[in-house]
BAGUKE-631894 format. One record per residue: residue in one letter; x, y, z of N, C-alpha, C, O in turn. Coordinates in steps of 0.05 Angstrom, whole numbers, plus 5000, padded with zeros to 4 digits. Atoms other than C-alpha are relative to their C-alpha. Layout:
AXYZXYZXYZXYZ;...
//
This chain:
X501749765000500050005000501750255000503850255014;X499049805005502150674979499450065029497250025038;X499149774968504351065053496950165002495650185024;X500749684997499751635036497149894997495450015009;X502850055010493451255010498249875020498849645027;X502250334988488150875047499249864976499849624971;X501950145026483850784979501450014978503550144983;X499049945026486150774909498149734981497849494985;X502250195022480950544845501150104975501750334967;X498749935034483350454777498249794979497949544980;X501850175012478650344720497849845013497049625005;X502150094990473450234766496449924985494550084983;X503050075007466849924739498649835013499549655026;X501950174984460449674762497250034971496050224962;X502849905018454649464709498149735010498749505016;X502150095000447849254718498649904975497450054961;X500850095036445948814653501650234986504150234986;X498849855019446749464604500450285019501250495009;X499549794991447149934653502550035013503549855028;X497450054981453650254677500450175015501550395011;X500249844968452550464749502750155003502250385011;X497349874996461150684752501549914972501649694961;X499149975027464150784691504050014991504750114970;X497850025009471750684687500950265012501950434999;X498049864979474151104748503950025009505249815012;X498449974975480551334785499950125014498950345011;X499849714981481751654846501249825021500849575020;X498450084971485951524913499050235018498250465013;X501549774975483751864977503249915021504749725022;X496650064983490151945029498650005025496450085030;X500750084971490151745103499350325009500450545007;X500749754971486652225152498950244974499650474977;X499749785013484352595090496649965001495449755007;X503350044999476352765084499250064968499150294959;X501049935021473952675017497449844979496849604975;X503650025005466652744982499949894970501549904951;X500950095034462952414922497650185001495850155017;X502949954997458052924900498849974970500249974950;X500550035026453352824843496749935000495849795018;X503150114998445452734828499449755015501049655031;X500850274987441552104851500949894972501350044953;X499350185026443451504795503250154991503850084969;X496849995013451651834786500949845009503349845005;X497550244991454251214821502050025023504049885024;X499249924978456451544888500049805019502049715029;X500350214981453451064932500449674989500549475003;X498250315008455750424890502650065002503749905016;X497350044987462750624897500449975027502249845038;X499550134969461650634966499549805008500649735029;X501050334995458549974968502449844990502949604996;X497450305009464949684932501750155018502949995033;X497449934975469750074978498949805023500649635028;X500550144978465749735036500149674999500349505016;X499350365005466449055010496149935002495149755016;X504250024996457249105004500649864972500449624975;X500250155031458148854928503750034990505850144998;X497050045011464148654884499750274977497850414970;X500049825023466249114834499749744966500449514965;X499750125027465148894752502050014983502349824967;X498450035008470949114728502950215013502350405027;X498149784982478049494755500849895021499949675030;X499550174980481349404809499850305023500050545019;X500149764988480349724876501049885030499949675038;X499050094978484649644944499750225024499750475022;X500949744972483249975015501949815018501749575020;X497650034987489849975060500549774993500149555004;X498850215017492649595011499149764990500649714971;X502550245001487748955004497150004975494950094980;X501250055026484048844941497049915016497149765035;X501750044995476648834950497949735001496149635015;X500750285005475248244921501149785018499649625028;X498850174978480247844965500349985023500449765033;X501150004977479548115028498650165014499550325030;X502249894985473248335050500449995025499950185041;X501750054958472848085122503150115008503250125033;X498449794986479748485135499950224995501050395009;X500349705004477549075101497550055019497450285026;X503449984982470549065143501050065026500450265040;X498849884963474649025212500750154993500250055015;X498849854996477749595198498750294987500150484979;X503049765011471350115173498950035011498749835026;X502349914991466050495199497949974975499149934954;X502249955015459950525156497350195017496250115038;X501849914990454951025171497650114974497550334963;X501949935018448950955125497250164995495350155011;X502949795009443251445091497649865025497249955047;X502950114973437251035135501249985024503649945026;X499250034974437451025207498649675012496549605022;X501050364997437450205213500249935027501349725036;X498950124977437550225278497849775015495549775005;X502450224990433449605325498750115028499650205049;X502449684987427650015359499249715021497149745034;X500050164976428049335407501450055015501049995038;X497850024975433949515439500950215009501750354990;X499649754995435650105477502550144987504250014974;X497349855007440950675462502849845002504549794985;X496950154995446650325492499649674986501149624967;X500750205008444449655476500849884960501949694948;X500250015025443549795403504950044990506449954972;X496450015009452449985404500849765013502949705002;X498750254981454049355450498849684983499949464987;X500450315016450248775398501050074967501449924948;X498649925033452749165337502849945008503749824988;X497350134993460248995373500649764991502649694978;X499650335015459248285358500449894979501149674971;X499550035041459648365285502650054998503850004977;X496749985007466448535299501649855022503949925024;X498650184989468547995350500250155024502050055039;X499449804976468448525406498749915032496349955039;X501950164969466448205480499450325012500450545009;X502349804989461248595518501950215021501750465024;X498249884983466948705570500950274990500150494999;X499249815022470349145518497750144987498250384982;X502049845028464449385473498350295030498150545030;X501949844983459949615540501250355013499950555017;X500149714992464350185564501150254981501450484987;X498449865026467350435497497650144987497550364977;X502449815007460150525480498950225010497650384997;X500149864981459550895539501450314992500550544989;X497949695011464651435520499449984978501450094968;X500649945022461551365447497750165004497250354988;X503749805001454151665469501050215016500050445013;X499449715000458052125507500650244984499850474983;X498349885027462452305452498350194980498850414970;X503349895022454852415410499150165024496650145023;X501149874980453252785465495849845009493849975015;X502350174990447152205482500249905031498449785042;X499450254975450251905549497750045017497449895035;X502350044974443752145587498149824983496249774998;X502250185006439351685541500949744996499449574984;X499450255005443551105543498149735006498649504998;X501750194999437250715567497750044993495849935003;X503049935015431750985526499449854974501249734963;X500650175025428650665469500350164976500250404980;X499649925020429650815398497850224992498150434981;X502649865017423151095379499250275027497250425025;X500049744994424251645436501450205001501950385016;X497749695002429252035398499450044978498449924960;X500849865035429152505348501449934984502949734986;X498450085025432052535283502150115001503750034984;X496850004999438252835302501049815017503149705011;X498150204981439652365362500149714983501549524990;X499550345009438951745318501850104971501949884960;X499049985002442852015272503049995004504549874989;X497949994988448852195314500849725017503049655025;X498650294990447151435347500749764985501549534992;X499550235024447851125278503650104997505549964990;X496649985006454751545277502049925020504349885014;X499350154971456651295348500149764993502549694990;X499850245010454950565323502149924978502749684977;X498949965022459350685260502250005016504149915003;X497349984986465050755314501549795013503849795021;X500450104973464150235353502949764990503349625010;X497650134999471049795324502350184999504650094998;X497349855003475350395321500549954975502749874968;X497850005032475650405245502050364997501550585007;X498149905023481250775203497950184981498250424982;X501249925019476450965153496749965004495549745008;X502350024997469751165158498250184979499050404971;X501449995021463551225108499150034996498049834988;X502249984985458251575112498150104976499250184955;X502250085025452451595063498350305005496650265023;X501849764996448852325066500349955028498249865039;X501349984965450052345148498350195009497050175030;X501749944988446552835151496350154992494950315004;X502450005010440152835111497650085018496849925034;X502949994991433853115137500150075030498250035046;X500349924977437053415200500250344999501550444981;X500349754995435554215227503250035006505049895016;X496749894992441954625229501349945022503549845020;X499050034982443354565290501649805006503949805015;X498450394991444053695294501749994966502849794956;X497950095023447753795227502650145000504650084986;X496749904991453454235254500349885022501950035034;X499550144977453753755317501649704989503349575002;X498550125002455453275274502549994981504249824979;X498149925001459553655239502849985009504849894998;X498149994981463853805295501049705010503049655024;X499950344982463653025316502949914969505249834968;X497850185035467352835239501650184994503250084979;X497149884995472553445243501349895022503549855014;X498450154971475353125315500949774997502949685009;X498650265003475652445283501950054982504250004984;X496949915020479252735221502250175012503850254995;X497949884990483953085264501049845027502449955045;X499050234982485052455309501749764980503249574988;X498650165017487252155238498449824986499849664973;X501650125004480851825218500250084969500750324963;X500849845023479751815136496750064999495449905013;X501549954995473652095127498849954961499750124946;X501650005022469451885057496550065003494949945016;X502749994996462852185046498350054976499350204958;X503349795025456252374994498850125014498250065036;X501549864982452852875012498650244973499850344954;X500349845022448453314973499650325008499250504991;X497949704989450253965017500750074997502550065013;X496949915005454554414983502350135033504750115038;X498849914988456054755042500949795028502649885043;X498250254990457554045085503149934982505449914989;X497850105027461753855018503350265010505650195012;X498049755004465754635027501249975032503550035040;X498249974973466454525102500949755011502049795032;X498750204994468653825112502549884984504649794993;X499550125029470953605044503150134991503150374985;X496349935001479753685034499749974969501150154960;X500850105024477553424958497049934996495749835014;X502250154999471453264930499749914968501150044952;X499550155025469752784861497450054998495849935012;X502350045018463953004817499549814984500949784964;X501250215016460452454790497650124983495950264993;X503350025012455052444730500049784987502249734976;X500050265016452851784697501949805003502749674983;X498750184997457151354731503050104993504749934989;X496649985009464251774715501250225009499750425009;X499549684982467652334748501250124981502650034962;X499649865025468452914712502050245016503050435003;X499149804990471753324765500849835025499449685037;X499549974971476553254827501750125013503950015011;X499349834989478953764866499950105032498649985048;X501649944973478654144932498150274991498650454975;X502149755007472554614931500750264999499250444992;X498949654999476355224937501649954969501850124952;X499049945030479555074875498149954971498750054949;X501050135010474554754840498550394995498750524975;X501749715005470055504855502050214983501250394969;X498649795001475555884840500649924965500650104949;X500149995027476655574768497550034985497450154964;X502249985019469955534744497250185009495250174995;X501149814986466156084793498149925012496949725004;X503950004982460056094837501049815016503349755019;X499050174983459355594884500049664997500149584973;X499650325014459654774882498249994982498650024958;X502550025018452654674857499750174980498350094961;X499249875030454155224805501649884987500749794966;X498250145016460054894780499849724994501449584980;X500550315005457054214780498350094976499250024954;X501349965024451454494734501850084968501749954947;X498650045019456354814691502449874984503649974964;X498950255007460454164681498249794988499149624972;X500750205004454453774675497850054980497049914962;X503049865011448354234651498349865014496349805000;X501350004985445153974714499950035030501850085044;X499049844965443354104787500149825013498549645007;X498950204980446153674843496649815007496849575006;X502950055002438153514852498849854985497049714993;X502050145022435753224792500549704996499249574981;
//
């Protein structure tokens, strides 16, 4: 593995019968570095993240995360990820804490270990006073921030996060803001989609425009505005002749 990289995809593809969800990609993302896929719904954002995570194989290309070929080893690239996905999957059987201490087990983690790490994770989310409440009596920011708490819970390297923060009020979306600058400045890489420009401008060290499955742009947003003017979602339109939306 290149020193500098966690990820690196070359000639990346993914097709569905005739359709081709990722289109003959590159890109490398460097350790501890935070960087975004942005692009309509159907550009193939969230299938590259599904082959980074080892969720599907890729169709064609090759693609390695800290050094390890996707295809070959999944179950060492998995210990060593967060995933924090668009739905909030969390099990509305099991309380706050509960719900980080049986998600441990997926990573071999004894209760001994998982119970107080979760502990200082709902703190961390600023949840530790609901650690015994049930799912369905928090809002949509706290299950949010307990899907990004759960996402923690092996100490990954690299973590993944699918729109984190979709459909939350300013407030719980600069909270978790502040939560994913502290891990990237603890050394964490940080990959995300997000259709935010202004998440994309304030997290985002690089970010890779996608349309139709192929990136047409990658840069950091300050350069990216500064060559082609206005702000992301302006410069995506005029790369693509459409809006991050459609």
């Amino acid at each position: 593995m290149d020193a500098m990289n966690v990820i690196t995809a070359r000639k990346l593809s993914k097709y569905y019968n005739s359709l081709r969800a990722v289109d003959g990609i590159d890109f490398d993302i460097a350790t501890a570095e935070c960087f975004g896929f942005l692009g309509p719904n159907g550009a193939g954002k969230t299938t590259v993240m599904r082959i980074i995570s080892c969720y599907i194989p890729p169709s064609d290309g090759e693609v390695t995360v800290f050094g390890m070929g996707v295809r070959e080893a999944p179950s060492a690239i998995k210990s060593r990820i967060g995933v924090m996905p668009q739905e909030d999957n969390l099990d509305p059987d099991l309380s706050v804490l509960e719900n980080l201490v049986v998600y441990a087990r997926y990573f071999d983690i004894p209760k001994r270990t998982s119970l107080p790490y979760a502990r200082e994770l709902l703190d961390f989310v600023g949840l530790g006073e609901k650690a015994a409440a049930k799912i369905g009596s928090l809002s949509g920011g706290m299950k949010r921030r307990l899907v990004l708490a759960r996402s923690l819970i092996n100490k990954p390297e690299l973590l993944i996060l699918d729109e984190p923060t979709t459909g939350l009020d300013p407030q719980s979306r600069h909270a978790v803001w502040d939560k994913l600058r502290f891990l990237k400045a603890q050394g964490t890489t940080l990959l995300l989609t997000t259709h935010y420009m202004e998440e994309a401008e304030t997290l985002c060290d690089r970010v890779a425009i996608m349309d139709s499955g192929r990136i047409i742009a990658i840069d950091s947003p300050l350069a990216l505005t500064r060559l082609h003017g206005g702000n992301l979602e302006e410069v995506y339109l005029k790369l693509t002749g459409r809006t991050l939306r459609e």
